[in-house]
N, C-alpha and C positions, 0 to 999 in steps of 0.2 A: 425369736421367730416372730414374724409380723404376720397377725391375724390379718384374714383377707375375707369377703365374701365369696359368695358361687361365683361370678363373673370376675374376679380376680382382684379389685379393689380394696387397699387394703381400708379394712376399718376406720382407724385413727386419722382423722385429718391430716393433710402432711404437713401444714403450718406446725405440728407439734410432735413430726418425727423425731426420732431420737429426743425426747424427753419421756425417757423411763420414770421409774421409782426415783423421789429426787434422794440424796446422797443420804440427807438427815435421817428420813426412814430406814435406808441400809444400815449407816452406822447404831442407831437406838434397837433397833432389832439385834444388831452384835452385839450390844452392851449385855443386852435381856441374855441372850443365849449364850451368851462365856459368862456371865456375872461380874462382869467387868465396872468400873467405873466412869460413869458417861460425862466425857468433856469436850463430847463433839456435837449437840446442840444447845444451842442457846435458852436457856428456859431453867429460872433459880429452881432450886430443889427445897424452897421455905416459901411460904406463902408471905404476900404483904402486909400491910398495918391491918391490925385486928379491927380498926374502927370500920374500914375502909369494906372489909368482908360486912363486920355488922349493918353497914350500911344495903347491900344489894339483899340479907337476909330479911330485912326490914320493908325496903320497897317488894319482896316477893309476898312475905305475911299482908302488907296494906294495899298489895294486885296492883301495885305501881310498875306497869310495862310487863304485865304478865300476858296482854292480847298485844297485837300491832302499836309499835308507837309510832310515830310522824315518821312519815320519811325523811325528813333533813334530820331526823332525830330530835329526844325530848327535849322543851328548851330549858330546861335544866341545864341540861349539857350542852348545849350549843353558848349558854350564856357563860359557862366556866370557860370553856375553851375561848370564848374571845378576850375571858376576863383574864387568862394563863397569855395569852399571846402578850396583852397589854401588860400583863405585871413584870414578866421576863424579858421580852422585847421590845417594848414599845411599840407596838405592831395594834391600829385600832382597825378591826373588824365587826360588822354589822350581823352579830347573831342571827339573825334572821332570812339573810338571804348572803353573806359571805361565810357562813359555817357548815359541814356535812359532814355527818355519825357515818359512821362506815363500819365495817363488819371486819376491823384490824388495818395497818395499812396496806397489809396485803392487796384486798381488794379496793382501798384506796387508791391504789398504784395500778392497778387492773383496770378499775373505772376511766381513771385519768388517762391514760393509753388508750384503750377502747374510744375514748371519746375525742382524743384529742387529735389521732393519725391516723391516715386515709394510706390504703396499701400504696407500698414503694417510697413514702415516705423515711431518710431516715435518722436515727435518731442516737446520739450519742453520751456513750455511757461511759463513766471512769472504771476500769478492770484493774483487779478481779470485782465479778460485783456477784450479790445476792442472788441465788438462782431464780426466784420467781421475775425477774428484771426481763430474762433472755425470753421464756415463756410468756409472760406479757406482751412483749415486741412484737412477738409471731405470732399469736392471734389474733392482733391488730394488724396483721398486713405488713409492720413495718420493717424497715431492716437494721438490725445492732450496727454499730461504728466505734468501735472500743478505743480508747485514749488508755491504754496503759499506768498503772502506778509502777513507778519500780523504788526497790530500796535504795537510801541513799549516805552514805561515809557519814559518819560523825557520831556525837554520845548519843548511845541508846540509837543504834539507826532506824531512822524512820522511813517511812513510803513516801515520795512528793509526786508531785503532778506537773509535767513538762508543758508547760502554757503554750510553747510554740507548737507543740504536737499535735496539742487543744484544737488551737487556729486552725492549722494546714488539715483536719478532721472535716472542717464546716465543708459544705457544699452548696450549690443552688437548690439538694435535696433535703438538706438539714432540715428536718419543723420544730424539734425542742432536745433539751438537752437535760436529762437525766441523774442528778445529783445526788449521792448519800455522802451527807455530810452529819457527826461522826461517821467513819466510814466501815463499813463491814465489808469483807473479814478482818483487812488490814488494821486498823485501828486509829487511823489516821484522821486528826482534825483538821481541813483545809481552814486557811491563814484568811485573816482581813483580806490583804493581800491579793492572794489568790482568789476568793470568793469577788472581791472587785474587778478584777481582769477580767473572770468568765461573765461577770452582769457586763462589763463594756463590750463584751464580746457578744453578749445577746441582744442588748440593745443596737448595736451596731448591724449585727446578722438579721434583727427582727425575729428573736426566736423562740420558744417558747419555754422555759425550766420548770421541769418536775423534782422536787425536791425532798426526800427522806429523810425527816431527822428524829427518827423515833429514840437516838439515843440523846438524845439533845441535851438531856440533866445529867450526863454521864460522859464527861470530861475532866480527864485529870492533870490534862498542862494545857495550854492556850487558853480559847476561850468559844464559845459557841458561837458563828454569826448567822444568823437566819439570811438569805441569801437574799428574802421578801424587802426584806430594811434595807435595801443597799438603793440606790440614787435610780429609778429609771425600772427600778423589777418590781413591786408590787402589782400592778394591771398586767403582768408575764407571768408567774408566779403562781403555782400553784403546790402550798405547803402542805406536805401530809407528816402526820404523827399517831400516835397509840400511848395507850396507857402501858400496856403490856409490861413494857421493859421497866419504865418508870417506877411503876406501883407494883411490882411483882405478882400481875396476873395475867400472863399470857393467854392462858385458856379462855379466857373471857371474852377476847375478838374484841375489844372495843376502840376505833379511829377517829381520825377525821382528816377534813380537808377545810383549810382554809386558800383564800382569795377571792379575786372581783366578784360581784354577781355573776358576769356572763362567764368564766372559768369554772365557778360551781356549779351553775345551771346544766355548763354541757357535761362537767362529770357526774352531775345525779341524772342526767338524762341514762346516760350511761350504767351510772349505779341500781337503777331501780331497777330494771333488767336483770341484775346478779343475786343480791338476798333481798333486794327490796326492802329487808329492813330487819334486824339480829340485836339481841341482848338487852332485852327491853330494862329487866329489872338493874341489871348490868350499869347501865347509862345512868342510870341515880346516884350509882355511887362513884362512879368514873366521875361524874359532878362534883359531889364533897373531896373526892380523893384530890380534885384539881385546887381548893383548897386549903391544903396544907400548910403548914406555916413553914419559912423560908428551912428551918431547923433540919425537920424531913428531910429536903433535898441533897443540905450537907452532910448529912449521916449516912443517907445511901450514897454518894460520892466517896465519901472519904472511906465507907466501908468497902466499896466493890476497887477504891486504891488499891487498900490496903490486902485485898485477897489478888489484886495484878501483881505487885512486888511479889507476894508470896509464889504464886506460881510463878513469874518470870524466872524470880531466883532459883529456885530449884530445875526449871528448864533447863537452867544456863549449864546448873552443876552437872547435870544428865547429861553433855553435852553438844546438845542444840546451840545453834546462831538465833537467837533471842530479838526479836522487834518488839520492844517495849512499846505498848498501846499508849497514846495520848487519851483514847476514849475507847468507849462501849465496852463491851462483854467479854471480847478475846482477843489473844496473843497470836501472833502468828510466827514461825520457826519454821528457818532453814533445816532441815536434815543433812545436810552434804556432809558438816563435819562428822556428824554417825557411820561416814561410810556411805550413807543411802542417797538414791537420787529417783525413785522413782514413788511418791508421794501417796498416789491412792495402795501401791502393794505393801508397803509401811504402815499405812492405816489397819489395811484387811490383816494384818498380823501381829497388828500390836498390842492386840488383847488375849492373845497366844502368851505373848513376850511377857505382859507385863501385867495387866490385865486393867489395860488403860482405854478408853477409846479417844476417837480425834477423828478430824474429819481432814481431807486432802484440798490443799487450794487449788489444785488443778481444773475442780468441778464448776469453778467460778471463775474459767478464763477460756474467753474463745481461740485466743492464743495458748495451748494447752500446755504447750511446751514452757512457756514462762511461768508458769506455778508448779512445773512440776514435781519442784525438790522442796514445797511449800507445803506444814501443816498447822492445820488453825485448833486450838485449845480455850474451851472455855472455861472461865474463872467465878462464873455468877453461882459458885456452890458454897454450901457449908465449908468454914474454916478447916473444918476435922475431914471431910471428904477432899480440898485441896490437900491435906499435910499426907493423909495417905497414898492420892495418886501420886505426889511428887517423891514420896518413899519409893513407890513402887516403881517409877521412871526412873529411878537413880540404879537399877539394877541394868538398865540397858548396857549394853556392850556393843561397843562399834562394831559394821558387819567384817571388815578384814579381821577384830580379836573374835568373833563368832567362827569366822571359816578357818582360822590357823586351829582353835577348840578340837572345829571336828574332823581335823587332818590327823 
């Protein structure tokens, strides 16, 4: 029911009707109240490197960021993060006026919208995508223009991106175009390739790319390409990332934004209006954690592989159609061969069933219908908490051997 005032208007702005409770909250609330095991958001269940904590307990004991720190954030961290760009990508940014702290990329990506499109503007996003993507749009005024992933034949099927679809998306309305690359949910690492085409496509359209690659260290076939490094995108370009997923401390909200001067300028114009400024003590260590030696990074890669195989495989056994991730946190599965085809009512009972949770990709398609036999699984847990969910998924039973049971 929509809360209304005396004279009938309803409360909630309508740029952001129908954006309830988003999905993560529903499913983590079912996990809590069946006792279930939660593989439906994204968020390790072990904390990051021990130094990495000592590090923000240290700047709290010596009141480093315990009052306001700078708004572009401490240059601590603005100095790693240009020093992280350059070590990983070649990518030389000016600390000082091309870096900005942000309060996760969440509100990186909030800012940058906010600042960069003027209602009716609109702006194109590859689907299924993140739910904070749609809600960002629409408090900007602006309008979604979804370019579809779909599955595609071959080993391990992946999700691709149909270029031409891409193209005939732009309009004289387009102002920028919207990228997660690793991509969430699907898991999908867009190609050189691909990543080239869409920068000749922006450069051609004059357009502008917002780009998400928080999972950037968290690729297990291809390779990462920053979208910013490609021939003609850096002064377009505006890259957002987090520590969160990296360094295994999501709770800690700590982002950023790189590009031009004037790209950072108009999203901290933007940004300061929102937290103005978050996790003071946070940002000291977000600094040292950035770095790490190369070692780290292989270790968390090779260990969050090795917990995708383990859950893909027992998926597969359970019998799910299995989209093996090239990158980030989670799997995403067909249900059709279970019998099932209706995604979010699969979800809402599968902690009943099994006492699994997961979250439905239908929540992350404007086209609802094209996710809706799609469930996403995440893998960023303990070894011994993957081995029992996938115990526990192996007991599923197709719905047609379910309904002949109870005949």
């Amino acid at each position: 029911m929509t809360a209304m005032t005396s004279t009938g208007r309803p409360l909630l702005n309508r740029r952001l009707a129908g954006f309830g409770t988003t999905v993560f909250a529903e499913m983590s609330a079912l996990a809590v109240r069946t006792g279930s095991i939660n593989l439906g958001q994204g968020f390790p269940d072990t904390d990051g490197p021990e130094q990495v904590r000592e590090a923000a307990v240290r700047a709290l004991r010596d009141g480093r960021g315990n009052q306001y720190p700078p708004g572009p954030g401490v240059p601590e961290l603005r100095d790693a993060i240009a020093g992280h760009q350059r070590r990983f990508h070649g990518l030389e940014y000016d600390p000082d006026t091309e870096v900005l702290v942000t309060a996760g990329a969440t509100e990186a990506i909030a800012a940058a919208l906010l600042a960069l499109l003027e209602p009716g503007d609109e702006v194109i996003a590859l689907e299924p995508y993140y739910d904070s993507y749609t809600a960002c749009v629409a408090m900007a005024g602006g309008t979604r223009v979804p370019v579809t992933l779909r599955p595609s034949p071959g080993p391990g099927p992946a999700y691709r991106l149909d270029l031409d679809e891409l193209r005939d998306a732009v309009t004289g309305r387009t102002r920028l175009i919207l990228l997660n690359t690793p991509h969430n949910p699907t898991g999908t690492v867009l190609t050189r390739e691909e990543l080239t085409a869409i920068a000749a496509l922006a450069v051609e359209r004059d357009l502008l790319v917002v780009t998400d690659e928080v999972y950037e260290h968290l690729v297990f076939e291809g390779e990462h390409v920053p979208i910013a490094s490609l021939p003609g995108m850096r002064e377009r370009t505006v890259s957002i990332s987090s520590a969160g997923k990296t360094f295994s401390f999501t709770g800690w909200k700590v982002g950023w934004v790189a590009g031009t001067p004037e790209l950072v300028s108009a999203v901290r114009s933007a940004k300061q209006y929102l937290t103005y400024v978050s996790a003071g003590p946070f940002q000291y260590a977000v600094a040292e954690a950035l770095a790490l030696p190369d070692s780290y990074y292989t270790e968390l890669r090779e260990d969050l592989r090795a917990k995708r195989d383990l859950l893909a495989d027992g998926l597969t056994r359970a019998g799910f159609e299995v989209f093996r991730p090239a990158g980030t946190y989670f799997v995403t599965t067909d249900i059709r061969p279970l019998g099932e085809s209706d995604g979010v009512a699969f979800c809402r009972a599968l902690p009943e069933r099994c006492g699994v949770v997961a979250v439905p990709n239908a929540v992350f398609y404007d086209h609802a219908a094209q996710g809706a036999h799609f469930v996403r699984f995440a893998f960023c847990k303990r070894e011994e908490v993957l081995r029992e969910a996938v115990e526990r998924l192996g007991a599923l039973t197709p719905a047609p051997d379910r309904a002949r049971a109870a005949s």
